[in-house]
N, C-alpha and C positions, 0 to 999 in steps of 0.2 A: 817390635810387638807392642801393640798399643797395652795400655792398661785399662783392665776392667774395672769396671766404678763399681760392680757387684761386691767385692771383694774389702772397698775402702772400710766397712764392717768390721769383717773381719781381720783386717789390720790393726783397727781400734782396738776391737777386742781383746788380742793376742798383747797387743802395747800397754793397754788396762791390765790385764794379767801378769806381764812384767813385774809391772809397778805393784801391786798387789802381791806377791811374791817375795818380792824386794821388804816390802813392809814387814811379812812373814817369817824374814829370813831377822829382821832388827828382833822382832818380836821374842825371836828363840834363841837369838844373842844376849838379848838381856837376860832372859830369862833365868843364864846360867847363873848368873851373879845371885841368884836370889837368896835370901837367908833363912827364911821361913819356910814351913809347909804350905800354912795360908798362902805364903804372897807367891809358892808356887805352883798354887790350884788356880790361885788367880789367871797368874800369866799364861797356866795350860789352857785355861778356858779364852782367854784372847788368843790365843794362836790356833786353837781351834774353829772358832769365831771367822777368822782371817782367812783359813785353808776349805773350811767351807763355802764360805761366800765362793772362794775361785772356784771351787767344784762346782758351785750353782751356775758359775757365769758359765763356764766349760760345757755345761751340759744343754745349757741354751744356745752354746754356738752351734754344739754338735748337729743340736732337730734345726737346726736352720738352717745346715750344709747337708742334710739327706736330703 
């Protein structure tokens, strides 16, 4: 089966999300360690930060696979 070049996109995509993810999952790792309230408003708001960005990229692969 040949491979569609349509698609190389979408692999990007999905591989970028990985990685982004991956980043997501460090983010909430550390986070447990944290000692403070502050420094763990901080870090909720970086991993917030992080889980949206992929919701944003997600939502533009989606209108671009309808």
């Amino acid at each position: 089966m040949a491979k569609d070049p349509r698609f190389d996109y979408v692999h990007r995509v999905f591989a970028d999300l990985t990685g982004a993810l991956e980043d997501a999952t460090v983010l909430a790792a550390e986070a447990q360690a944290t000692a403070s309230r502050d420094d763990a408003r901080r870090r909720c708001e970086d991993l917030i930060a992080a889980v949206n960005l992929c919701l944003v990229r997600l939502h533009r692969l989606r209108k671009r696979l309808e």
